[in-house]
PyMOL CGO cylinders between C-alpha atoms (Angstrom):
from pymol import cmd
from pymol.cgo import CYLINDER

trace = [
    CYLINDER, 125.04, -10.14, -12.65, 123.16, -6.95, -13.63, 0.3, 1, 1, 1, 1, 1, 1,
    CYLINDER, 123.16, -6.95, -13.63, 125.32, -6.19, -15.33, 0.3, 1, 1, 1, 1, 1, 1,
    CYLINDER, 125.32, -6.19, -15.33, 124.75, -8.89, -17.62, 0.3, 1, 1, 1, 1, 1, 1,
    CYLINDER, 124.75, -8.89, -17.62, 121.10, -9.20, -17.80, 0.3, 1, 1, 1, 1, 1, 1,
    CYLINDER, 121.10, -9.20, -17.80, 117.93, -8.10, -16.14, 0.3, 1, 1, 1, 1, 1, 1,
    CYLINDER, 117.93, -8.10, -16.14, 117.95, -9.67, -12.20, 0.3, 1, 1, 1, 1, 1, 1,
    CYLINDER, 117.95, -9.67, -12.20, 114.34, -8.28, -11.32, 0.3, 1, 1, 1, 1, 1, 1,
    CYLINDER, 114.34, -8.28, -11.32, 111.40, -8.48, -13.24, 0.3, 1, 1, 1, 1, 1, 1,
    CYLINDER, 111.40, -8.48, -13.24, 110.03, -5.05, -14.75, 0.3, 1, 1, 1, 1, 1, 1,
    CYLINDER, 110.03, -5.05, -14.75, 106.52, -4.82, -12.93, 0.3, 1, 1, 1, 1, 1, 1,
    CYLINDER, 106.52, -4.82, -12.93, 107.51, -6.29, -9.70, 0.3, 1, 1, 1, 1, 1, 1,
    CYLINDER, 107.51, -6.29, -9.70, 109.73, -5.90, -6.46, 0.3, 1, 1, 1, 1, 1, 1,
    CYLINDER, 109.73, -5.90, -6.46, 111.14, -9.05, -6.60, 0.3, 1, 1, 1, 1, 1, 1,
    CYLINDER, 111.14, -9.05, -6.60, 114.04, -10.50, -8.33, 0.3, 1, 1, 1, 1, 1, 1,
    CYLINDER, 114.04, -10.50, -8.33, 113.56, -13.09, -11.66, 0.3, 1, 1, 1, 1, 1, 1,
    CYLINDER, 113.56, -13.09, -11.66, 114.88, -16.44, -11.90, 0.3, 1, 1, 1, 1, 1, 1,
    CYLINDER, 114.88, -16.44, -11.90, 118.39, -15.03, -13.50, 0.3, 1, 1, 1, 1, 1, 1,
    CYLINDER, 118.39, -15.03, -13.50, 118.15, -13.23, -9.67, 0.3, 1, 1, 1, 1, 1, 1,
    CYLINDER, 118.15, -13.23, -9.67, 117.27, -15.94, -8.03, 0.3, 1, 1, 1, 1, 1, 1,
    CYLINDER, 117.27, -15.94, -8.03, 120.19, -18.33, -9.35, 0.3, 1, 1, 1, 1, 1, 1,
    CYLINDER, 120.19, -18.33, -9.35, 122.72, -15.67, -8.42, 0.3, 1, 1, 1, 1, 1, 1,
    CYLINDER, 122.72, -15.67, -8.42, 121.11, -15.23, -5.01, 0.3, 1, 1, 1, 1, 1, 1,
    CYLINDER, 121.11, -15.23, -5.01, 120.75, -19.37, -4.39, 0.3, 1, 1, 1, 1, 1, 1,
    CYLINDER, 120.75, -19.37, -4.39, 124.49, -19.83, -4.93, 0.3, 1, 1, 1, 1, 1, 1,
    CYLINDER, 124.49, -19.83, -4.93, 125.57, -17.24, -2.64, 0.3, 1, 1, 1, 1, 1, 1,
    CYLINDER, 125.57, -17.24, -2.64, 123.38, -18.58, -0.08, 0.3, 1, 1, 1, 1, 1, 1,
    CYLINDER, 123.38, -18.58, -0.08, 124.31, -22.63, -0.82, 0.3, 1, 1, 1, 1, 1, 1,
    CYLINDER, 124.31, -22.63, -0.82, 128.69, -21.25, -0.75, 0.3, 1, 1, 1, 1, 1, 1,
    CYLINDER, 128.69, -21.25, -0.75, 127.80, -20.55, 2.40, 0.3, 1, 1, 1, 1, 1, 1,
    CYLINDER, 127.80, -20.55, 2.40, 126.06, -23.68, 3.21, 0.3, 1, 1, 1, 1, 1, 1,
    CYLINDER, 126.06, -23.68, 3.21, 128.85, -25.46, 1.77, 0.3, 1, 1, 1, 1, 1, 1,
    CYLINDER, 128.85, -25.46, 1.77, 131.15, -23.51, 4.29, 0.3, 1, 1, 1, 1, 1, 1,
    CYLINDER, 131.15, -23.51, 4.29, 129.66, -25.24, 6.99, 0.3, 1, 1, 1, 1, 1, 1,
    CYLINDER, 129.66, -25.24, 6.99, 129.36, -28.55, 5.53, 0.3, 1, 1, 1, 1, 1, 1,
    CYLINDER, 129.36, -28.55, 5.53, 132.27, -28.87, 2.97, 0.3, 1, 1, 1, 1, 1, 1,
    CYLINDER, 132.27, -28.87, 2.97, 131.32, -31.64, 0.89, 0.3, 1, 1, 1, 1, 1, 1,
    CYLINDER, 131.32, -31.64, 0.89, 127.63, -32.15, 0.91, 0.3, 1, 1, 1, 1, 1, 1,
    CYLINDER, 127.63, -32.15, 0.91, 126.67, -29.10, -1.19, 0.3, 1, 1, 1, 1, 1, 1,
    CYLINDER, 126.67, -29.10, -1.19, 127.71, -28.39, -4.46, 0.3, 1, 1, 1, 1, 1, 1,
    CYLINDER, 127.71, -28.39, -4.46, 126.78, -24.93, -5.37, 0.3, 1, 1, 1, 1, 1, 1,
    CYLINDER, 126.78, -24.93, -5.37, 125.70, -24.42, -8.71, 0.3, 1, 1, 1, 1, 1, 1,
    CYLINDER, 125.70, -24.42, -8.71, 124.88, -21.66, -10.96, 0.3, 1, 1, 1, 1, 1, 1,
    CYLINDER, 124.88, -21.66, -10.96, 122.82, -22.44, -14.10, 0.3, 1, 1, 1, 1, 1, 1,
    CYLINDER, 122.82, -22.44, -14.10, 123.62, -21.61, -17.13, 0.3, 1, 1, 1, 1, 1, 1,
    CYLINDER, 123.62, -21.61, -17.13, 121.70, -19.30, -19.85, 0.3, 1, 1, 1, 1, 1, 1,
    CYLINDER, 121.70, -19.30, -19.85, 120.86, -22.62, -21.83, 0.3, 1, 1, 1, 1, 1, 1,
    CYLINDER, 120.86, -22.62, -21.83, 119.01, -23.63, -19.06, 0.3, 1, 1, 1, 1, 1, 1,
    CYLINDER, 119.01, -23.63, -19.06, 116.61, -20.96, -18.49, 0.3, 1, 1, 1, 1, 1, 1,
    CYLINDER, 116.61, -20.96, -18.49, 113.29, -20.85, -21.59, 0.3, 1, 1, 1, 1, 1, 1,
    CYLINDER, 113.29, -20.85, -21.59, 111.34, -17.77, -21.34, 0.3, 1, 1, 1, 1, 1, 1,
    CYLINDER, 111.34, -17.77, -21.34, 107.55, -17.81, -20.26, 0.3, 1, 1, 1, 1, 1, 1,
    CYLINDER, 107.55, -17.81, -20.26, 105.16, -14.54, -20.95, 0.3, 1, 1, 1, 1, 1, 1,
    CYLINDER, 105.16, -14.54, -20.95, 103.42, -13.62, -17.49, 0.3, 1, 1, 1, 1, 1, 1,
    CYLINDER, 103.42, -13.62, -17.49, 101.07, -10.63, -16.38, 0.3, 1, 1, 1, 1, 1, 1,
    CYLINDER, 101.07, -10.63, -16.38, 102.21, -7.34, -14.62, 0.3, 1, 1, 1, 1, 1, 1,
    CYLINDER, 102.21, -7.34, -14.62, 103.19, -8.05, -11.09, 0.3, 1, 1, 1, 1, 1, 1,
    CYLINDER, 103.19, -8.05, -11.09, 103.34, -6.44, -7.53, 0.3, 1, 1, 1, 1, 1, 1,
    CYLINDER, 103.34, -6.44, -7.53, 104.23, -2.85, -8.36, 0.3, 1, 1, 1, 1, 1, 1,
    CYLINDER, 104.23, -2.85, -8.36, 101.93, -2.56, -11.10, 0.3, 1, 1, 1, 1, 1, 1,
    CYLINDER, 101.93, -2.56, -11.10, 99.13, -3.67, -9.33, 0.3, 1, 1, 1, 1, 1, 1,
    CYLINDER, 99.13, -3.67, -9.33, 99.76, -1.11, -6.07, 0.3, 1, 1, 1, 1, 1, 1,
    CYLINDER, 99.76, -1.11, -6.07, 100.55, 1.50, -8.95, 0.3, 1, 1, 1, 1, 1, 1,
    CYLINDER, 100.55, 1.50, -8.95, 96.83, 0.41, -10.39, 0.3, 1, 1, 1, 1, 1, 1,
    CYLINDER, 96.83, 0.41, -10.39, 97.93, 0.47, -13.69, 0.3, 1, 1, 1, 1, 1, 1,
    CYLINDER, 97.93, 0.47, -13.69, 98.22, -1.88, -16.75, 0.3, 1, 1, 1, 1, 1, 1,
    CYLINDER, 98.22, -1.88, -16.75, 101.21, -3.43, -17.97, 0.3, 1, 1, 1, 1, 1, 1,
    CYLINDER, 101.21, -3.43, -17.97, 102.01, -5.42, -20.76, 0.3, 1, 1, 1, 1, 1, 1,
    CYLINDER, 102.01, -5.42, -20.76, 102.92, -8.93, -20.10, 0.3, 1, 1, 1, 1, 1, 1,
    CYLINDER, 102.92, -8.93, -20.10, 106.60, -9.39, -19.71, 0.3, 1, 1, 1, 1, 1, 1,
    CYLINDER, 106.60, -9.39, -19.71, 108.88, -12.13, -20.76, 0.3, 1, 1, 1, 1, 1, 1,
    CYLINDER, 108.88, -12.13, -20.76, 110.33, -13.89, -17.88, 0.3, 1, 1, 1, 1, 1, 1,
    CYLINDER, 110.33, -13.89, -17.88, 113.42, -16.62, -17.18, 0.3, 1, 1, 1, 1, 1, 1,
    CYLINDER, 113.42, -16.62, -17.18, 112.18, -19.96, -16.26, 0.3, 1, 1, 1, 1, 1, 1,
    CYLINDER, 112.18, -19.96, -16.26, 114.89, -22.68, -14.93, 0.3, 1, 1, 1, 1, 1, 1,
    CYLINDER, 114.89, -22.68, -14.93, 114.91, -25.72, -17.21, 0.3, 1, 1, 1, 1, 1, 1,
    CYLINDER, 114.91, -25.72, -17.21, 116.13, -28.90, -14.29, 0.3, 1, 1, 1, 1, 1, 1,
    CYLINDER, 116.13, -28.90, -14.29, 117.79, -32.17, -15.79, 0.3, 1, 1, 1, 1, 1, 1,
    CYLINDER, 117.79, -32.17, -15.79, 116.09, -33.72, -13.18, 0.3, 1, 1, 1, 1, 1, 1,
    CYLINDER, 116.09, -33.72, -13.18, 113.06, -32.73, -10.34, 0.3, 1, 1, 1, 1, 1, 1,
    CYLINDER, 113.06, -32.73, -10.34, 112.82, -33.35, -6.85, 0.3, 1, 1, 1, 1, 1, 1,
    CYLINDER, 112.82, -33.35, -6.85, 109.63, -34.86, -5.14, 0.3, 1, 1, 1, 1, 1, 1,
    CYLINDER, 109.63, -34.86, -5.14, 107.34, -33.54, -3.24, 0.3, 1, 1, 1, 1, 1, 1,
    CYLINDER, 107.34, -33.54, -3.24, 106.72, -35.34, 0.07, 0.3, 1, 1, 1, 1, 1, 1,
    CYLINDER, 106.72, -35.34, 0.07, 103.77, -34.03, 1.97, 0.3, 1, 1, 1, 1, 1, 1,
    CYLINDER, 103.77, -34.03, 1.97, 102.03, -31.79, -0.86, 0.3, 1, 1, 1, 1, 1, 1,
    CYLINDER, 102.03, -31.79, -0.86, 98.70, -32.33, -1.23, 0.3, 1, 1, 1, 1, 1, 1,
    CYLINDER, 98.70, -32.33, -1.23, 96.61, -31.85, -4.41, 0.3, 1, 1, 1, 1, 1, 1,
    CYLINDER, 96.61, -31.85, -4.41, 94.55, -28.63, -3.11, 0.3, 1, 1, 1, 1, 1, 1,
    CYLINDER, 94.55, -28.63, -3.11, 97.71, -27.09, -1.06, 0.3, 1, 1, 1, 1, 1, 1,
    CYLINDER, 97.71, -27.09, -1.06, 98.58, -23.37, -1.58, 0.3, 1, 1, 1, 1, 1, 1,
    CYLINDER, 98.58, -23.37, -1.58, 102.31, -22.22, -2.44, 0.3, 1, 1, 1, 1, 1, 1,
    CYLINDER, 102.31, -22.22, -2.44, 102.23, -20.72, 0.94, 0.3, 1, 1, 1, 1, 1, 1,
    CYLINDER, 102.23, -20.72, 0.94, 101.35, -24.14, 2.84, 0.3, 1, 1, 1, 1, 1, 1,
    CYLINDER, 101.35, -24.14, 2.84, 104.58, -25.63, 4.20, 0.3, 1, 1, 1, 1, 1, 1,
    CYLINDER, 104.58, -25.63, 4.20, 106.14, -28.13, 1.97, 0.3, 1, 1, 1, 1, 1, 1,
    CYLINDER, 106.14, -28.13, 1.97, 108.76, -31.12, 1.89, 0.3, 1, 1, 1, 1, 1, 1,
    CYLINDER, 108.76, -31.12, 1.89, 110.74, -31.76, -1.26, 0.3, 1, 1, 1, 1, 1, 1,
    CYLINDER, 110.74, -31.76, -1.26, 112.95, -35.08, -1.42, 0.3, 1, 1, 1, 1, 1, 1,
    CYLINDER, 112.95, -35.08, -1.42, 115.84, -35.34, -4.08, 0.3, 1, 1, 1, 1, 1, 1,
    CYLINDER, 115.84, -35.34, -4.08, 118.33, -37.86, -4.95, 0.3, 1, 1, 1, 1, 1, 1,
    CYLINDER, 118.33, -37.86, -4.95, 121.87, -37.00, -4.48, 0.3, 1, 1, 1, 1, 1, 1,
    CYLINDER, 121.87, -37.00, -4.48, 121.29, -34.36, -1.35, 0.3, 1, 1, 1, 1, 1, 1,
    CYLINDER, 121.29, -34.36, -1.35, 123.18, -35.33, 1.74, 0.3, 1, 1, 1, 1, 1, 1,
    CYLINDER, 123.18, -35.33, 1.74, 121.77, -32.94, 4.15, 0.3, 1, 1, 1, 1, 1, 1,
    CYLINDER, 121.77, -32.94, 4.15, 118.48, -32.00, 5.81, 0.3, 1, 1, 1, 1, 1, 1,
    CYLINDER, 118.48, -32.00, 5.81, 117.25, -28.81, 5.92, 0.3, 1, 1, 1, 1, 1, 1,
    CYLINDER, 117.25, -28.81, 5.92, 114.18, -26.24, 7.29, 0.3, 1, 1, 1, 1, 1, 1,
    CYLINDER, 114.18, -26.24, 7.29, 114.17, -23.20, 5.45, 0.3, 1, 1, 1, 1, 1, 1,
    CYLINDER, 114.17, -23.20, 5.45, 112.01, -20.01, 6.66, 0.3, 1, 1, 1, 1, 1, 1,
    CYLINDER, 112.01, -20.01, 6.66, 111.64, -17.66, 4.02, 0.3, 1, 1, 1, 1, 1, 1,
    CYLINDER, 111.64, -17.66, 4.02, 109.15, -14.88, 2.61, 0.3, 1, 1, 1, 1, 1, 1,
    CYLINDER, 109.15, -14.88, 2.61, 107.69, -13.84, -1.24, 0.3, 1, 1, 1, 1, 1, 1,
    CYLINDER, 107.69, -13.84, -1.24, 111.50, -13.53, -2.23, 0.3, 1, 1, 1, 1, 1, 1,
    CYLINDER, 111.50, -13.53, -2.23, 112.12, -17.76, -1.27, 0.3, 1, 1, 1, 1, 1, 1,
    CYLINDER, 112.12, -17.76, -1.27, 109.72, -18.43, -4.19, 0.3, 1, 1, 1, 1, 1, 1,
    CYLINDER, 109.72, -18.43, -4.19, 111.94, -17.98, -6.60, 0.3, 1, 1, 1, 1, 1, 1,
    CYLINDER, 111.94, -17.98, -6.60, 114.93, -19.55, -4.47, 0.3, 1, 1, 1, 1, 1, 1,
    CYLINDER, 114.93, -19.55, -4.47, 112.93, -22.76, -3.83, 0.3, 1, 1, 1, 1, 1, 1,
    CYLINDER, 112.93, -22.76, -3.83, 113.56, -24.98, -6.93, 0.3, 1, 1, 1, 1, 1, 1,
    CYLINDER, 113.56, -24.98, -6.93, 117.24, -24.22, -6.84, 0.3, 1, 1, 1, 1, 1, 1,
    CYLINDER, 117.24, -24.22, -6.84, 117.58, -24.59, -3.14, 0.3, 1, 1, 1, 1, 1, 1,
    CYLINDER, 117.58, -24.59, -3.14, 115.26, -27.77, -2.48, 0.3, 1, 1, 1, 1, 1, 1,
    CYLINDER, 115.26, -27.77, -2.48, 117.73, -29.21, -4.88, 0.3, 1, 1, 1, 1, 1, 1,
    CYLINDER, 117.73, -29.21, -4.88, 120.59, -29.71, -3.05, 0.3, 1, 1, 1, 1, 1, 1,
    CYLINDER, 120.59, -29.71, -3.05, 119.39, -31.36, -0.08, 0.3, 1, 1, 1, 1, 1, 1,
    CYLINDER, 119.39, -31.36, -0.08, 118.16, -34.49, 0.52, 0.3, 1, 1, 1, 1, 1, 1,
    CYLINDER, 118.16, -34.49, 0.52, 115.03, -33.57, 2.14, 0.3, 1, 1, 1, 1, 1, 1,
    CYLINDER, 115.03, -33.57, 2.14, 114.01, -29.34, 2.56, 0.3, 1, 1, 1, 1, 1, 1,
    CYLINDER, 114.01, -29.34, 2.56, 110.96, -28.24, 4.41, 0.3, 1, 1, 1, 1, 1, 1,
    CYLINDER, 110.96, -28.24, 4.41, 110.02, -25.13, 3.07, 0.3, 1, 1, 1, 1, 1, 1,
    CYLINDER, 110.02, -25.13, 3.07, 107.30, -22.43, 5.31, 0.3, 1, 1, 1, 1, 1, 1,
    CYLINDER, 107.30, -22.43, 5.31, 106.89, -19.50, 3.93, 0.3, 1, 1, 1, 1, 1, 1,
    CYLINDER, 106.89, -19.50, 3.93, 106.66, -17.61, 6.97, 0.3, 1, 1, 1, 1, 1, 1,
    CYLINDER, 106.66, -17.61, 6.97, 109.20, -15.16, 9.31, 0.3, 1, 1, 1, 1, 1, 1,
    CYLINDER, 109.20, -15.16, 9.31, 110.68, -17.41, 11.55, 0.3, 1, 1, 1, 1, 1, 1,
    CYLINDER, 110.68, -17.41, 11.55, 109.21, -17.83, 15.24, 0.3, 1, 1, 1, 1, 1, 1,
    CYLINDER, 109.21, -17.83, 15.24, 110.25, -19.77, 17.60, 0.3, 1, 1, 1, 1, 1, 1,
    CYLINDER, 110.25, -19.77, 17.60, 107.11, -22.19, 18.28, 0.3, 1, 1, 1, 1, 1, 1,
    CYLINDER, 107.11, -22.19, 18.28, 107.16, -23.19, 14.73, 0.3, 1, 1, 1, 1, 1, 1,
    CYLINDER, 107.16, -23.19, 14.73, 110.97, -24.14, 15.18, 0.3, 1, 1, 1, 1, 1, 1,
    CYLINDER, 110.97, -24.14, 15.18, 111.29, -25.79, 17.81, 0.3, 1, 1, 1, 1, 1, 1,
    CYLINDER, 111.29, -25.79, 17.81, 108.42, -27.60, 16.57, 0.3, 1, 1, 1, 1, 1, 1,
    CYLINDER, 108.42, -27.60, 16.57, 110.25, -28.52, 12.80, 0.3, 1, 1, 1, 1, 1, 1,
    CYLINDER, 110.25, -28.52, 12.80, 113.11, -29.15, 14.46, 0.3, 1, 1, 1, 1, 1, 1,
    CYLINDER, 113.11, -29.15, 14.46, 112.20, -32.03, 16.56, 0.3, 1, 1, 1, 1, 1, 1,
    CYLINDER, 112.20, -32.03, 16.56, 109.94, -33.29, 13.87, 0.3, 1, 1, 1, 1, 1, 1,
    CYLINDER, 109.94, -33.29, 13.87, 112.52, -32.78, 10.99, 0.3, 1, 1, 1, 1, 1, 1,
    CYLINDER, 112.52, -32.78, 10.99, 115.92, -32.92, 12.88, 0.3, 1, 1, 1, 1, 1, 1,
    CYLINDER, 115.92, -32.92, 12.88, 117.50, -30.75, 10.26, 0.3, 1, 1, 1, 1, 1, 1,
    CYLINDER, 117.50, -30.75, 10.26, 121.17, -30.57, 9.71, 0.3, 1, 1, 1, 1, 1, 1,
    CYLINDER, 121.17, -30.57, 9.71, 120.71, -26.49, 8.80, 0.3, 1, 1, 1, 1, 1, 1,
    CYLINDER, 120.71, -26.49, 8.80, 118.38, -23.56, 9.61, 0.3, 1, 1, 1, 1, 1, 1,
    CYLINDER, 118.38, -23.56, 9.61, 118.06, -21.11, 6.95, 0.3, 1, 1, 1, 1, 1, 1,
    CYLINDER, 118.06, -21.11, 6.95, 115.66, -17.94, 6.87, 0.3, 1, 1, 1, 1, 1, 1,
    CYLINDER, 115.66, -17.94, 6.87, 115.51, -15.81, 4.01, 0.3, 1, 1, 1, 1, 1, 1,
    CYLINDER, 115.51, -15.81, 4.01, 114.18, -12.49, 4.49, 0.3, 1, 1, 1, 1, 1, 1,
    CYLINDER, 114.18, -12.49, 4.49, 114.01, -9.35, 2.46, 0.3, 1, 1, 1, 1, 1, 1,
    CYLINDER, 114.01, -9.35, 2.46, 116.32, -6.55, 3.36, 0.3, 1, 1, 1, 1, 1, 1,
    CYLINDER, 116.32, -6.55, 3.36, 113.67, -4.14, 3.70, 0.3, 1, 1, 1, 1, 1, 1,
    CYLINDER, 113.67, -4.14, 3.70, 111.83, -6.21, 6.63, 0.3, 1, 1, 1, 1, 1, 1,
    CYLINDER, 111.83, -6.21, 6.63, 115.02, -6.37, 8.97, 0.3, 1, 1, 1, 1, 1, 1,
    CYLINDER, 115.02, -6.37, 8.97, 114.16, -4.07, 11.48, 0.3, 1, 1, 1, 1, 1, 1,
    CYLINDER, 114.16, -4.07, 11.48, 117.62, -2.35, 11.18, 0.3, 1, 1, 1, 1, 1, 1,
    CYLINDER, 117.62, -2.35, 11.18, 119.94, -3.01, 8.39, 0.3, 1, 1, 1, 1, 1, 1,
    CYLINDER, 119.94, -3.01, 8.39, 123.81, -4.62, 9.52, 0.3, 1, 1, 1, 1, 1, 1,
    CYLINDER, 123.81, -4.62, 9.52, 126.85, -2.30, 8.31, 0.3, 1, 1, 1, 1, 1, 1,
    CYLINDER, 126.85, -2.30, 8.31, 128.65, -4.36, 5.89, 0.3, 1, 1, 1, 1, 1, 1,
    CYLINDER, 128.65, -4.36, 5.89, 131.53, -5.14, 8.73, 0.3, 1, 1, 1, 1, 1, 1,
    CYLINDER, 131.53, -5.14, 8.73, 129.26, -7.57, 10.04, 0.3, 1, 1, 1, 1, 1, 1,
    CYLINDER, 129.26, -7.57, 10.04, 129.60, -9.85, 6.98, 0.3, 1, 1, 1, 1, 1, 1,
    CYLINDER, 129.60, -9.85, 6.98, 133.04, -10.36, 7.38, 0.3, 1, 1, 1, 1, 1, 1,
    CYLINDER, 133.04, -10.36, 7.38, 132.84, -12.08, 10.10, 0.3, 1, 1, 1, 1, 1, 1,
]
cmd.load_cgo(trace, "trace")
């Protein structure tokens, strides 16, 4: 896709909605994989994105200097999901539940900085996804899953946090 357009935004590490979207349906063929049927993975279209102006962003700011505001992609949904448990006052970083129509699956998704920009795409094709933003640990799921009893497990991380990086014969298999 970067071929095609910017993926990552110009002041920042992490990837832009146009990113994001190519990123979510990789991640939900998989799904789909697994479940056949109760996915659909989807890729937006250019018509649905609107740009939005925003402020410099993470590599700006370590580099301590000032950028000017970039343009970035914003997803434009036909429809939203609804948040469950989300309180008025709660941070992006508190954990989350997001119910939409149509989703046939459950889910818990882990996921770090990166998942931000996943999360509106992904929360959309289950029926109910927690979302912690958070590297997974084992006391938080064991405790989801017996709360949530989700039909997946997902954890998103960054490349650069894997403590070594998988040759790419491991994905074939």
């Amino acid at each position: 896709e970067k071929e095609r357009k910017q993926v990552y935004m110009k002041s920042d590490t992490h990837w832009n909605h146009y990113g994001a979207n190519v990123a979510q349906f990789e991640i939900m063929k998989r799904v789909e994989a697994l479940f056949p049927g109760k996915v659909s993975p989807m890729l937006l279209r250019d018509d649905q994105f609107q740009m939005a102006t925003f402020k410099s962003g993470d590599l700006s700011t370590l580099a301590r200097i000032d950028v000017a505001p970039e343009d970035r992609p914003q997803p434009v949904f036909e429809k939203g999901c609804i948040p469950i448990n989300l309180t008025p006052d709660a941070k992006v970083t508190d954990p989350h539940t997001y119910g939409c129509d149509g989703g046939k699956l459950n889910a818990v998704i882990f996921g770090d900085s990166f998942y931000l920009h996943l999360l509106p795409y992904i929360s959309r094709q289950f029926h109910r996804s927690t979302h912690i933003l958070e590297r997974l640990n084992y006391g938080s799921l064991t405790k989801l899953i017996a709360q949530q009893k989700p039909d997946i497990v997902i954890e998103e991380v960054v490349e650069r946090a894997f403590p070594f990086v998988p040759s790419t014969a491991h994905f074939n298999e």
